[in-house]
C-alpha positions in Angstrom: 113.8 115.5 99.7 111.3 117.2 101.9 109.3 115.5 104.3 106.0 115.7 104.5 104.3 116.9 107.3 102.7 114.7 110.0 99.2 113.6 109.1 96.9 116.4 111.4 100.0 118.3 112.8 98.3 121.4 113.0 96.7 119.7 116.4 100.0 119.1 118.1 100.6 115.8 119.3 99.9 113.6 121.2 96.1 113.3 119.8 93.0 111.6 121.4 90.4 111.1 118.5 87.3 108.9 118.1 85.9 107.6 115.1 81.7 107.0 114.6 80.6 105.0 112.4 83.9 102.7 112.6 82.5 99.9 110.8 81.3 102.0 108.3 83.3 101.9 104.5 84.8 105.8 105.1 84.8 104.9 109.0 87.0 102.1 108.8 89.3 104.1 106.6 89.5 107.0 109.0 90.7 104.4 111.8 93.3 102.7 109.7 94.4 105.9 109.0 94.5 107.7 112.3 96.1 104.5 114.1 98.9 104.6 111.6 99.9 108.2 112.6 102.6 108.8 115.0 100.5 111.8 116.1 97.6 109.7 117.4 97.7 108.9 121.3 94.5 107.8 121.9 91.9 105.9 119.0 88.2 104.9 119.6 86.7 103.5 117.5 83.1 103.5 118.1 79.9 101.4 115.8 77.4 99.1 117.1 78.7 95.8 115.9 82.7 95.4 116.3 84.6 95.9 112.9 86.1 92.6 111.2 89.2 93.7 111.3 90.4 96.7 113.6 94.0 97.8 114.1 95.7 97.1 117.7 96.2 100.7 117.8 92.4 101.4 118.3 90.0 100.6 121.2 86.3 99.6 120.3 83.5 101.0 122.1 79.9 99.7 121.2 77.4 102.4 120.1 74.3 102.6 119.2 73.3 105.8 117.1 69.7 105.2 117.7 69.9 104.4 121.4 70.8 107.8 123.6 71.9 105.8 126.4 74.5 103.8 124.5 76.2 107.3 123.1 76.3 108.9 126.4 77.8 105.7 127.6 80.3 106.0 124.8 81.3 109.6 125.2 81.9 108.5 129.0 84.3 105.8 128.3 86.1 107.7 126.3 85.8 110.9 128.2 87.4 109.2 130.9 90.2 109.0 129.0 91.3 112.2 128.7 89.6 114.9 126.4 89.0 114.6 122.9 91.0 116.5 120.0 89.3 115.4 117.3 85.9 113.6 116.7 84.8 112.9 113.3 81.1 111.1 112.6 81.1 109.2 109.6 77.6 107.6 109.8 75.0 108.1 107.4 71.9 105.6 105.1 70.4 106.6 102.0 68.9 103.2 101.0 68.7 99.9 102.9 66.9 96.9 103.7 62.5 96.9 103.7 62.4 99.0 100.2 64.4 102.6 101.5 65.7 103.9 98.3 66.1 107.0 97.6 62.7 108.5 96.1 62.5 110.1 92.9 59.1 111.7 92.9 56.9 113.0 96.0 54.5 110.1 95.2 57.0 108.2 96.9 57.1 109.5 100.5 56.8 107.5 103.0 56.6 108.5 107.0 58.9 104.8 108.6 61.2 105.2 105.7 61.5 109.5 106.1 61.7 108.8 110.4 64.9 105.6 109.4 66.8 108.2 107.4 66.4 110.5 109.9 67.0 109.1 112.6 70.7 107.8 111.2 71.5 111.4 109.2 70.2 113.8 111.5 69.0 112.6 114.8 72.0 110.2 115.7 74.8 113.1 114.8 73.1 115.5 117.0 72.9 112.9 120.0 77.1 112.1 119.0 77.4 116.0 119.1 75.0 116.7 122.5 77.4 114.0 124.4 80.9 114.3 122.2 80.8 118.5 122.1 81.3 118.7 126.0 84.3 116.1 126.3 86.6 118.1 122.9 89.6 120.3 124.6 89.7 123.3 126.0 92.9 124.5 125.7 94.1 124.0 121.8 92.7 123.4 118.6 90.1 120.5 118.7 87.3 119.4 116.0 83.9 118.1 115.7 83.8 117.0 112.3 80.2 115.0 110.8 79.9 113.4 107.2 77.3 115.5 105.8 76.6 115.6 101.5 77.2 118.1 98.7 73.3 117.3 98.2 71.8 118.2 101.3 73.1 122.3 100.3 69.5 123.5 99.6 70.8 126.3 97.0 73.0 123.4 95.0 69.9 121.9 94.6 68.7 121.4 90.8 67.4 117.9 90.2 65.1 117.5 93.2 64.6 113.9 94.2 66.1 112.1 97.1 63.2 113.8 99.6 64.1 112.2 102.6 68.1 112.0 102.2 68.7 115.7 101.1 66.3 116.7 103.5 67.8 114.7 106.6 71.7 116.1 105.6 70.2 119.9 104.9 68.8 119.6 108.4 72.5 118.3 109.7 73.9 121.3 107.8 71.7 123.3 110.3 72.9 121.3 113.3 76.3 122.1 112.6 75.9 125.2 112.3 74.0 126.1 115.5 76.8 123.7 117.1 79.2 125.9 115.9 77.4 129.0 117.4 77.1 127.9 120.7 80.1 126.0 120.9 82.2 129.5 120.0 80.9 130.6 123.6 81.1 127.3 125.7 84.6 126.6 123.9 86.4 129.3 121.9 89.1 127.1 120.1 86.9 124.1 119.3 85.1 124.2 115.7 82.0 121.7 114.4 82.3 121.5 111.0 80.4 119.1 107.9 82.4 117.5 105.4 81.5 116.4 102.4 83.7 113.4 100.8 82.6 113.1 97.6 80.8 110.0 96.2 82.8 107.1 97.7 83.0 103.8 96.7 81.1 102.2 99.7 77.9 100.5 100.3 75.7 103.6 100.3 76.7 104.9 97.0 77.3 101.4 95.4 74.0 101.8 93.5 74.9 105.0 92.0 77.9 104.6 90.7 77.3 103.9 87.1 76.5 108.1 86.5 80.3 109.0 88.6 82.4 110.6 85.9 85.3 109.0 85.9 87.6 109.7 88.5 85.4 111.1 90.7 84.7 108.3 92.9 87.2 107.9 95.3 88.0 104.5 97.6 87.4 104.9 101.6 90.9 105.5 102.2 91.6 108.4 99.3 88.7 109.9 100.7 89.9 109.7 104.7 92.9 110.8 103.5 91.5 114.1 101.9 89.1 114.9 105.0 92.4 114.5 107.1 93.8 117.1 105.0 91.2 119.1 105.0 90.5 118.8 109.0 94.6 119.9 109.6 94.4 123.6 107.3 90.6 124.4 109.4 91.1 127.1 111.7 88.3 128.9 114.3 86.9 130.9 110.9 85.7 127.7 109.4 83.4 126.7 112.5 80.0 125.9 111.2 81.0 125.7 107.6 80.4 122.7 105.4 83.5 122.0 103.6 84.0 119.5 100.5 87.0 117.0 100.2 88.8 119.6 98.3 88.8 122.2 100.5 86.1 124.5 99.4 83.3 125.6 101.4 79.7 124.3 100.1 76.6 126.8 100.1 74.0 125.9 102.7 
């Protein structure tokens, strides 16, 4: 029988990674995941309330996506640690306490609920990536990796609706992007990538579910699983790309 390959061996080990959004349904899973894996030095595991239940394996830094200081705090103690081989954001809202749903006509805007989404999709990732980018390795393969959303690709886009969500990920597409740019000068064998995990079975899709043909929605730790994959075959090329959970590259 052949042996599969370590999970993320095209890194070489050992591996320092940290997890945002560790609390989080796919978040979680990418932590279980990576502290299970022999190739995994280093895990933090980073959210702004501590996870019920964490493994031993990973260290929890509190972070705050909407509070700049408490990121830069977090990319310092784990800088400190050594450089970073892997980063992956898995943070994201699309409906929520106060009335945030998702709108379904323009006659549903609204400014406080457009700034929340945001703030969490857009603004927080690029604060994760203005501290994070800086402290990935210089001298081998190392990834910035954000959850971003098969519905924020502005030429995929045929039903309209969800303003402020498709809006808020099509302006993370961008980020990632420019990221990539200027990252291929500052740090030639680094890449920033989006990936896109599918529809998850998690608190942010849990309204939504009842359209999902069937088995297209995936648990947290299928869907970790699949983005590990998927982070192990990129190489410099893909930099800037957004890439779904099957390997193919999405349209901006």
């Amino acid at each position: 029988m052949i042996e599969a390959p370590p999970l993320l061996a095209s890194f070489g080990a050992p591996l320092n990674a940290a997890v945002i959004g560790a609390s989080g349904g796919i978040g979680g899973a990418f932590v279980e995941l990576l502290a299970s894996s022999p190739t995994i030095e280093r895990l933090h595991a980073l959210s702004k309330s501590r996870p019920t239940s964490m493994p031993a394996a990973a260290g929890w830094i509190p972070t705050d996506l909407q509070d700049e200081a408490s990121i830069a705090a977090a990319a310092k103690a784990a800088g400190d640690k050594g450089p970073l081989d892997l980063v992956v954001v898995a943070t994201g809202i699309l409906h929520g306490g106060n009335g945030l749903t998702p709108e379904k006509t323009w006659r549903s805007l609204d400014a406080d609920a457009f700034a929340k989404v945001f703030a969490i999709n857009t603004v927080g990732p690029a604060l994760v990536a203005k501290h994070f980018l800086p402290i990935l390795a210089r001298d081998r393969k190392a990834v910035f990796a954000a959850l971003s959303a098969r519905v924020g690709s502005i030429s995929d886009n045929r039903l309209g609706g969800w303003h402020a969500y498709r809006s808020s990920k099509a302006a993370l597409n961008m980020l990632i992007k420019t990221f990539a740019i200027e990252l291929a000068y500052r740090n030639p064998s680094a890449l920033c990538v989006g990936l896109h995990p599918g529809t998850v079975d998690t608190r942010l899709s849990k309204p939504f579910q009842a359209n999902v043909p069937n088995g297209k929605l995936f648990t947290p730790t299928s869907a970790a699983g699949a983005l590990c994959h998927v982070i192990d075959s990129l190489d410099i090329g893909d930099s800037g790309r957004l890439i779904g959970w099957d390997g193919r590259t999405i349209d901006w």
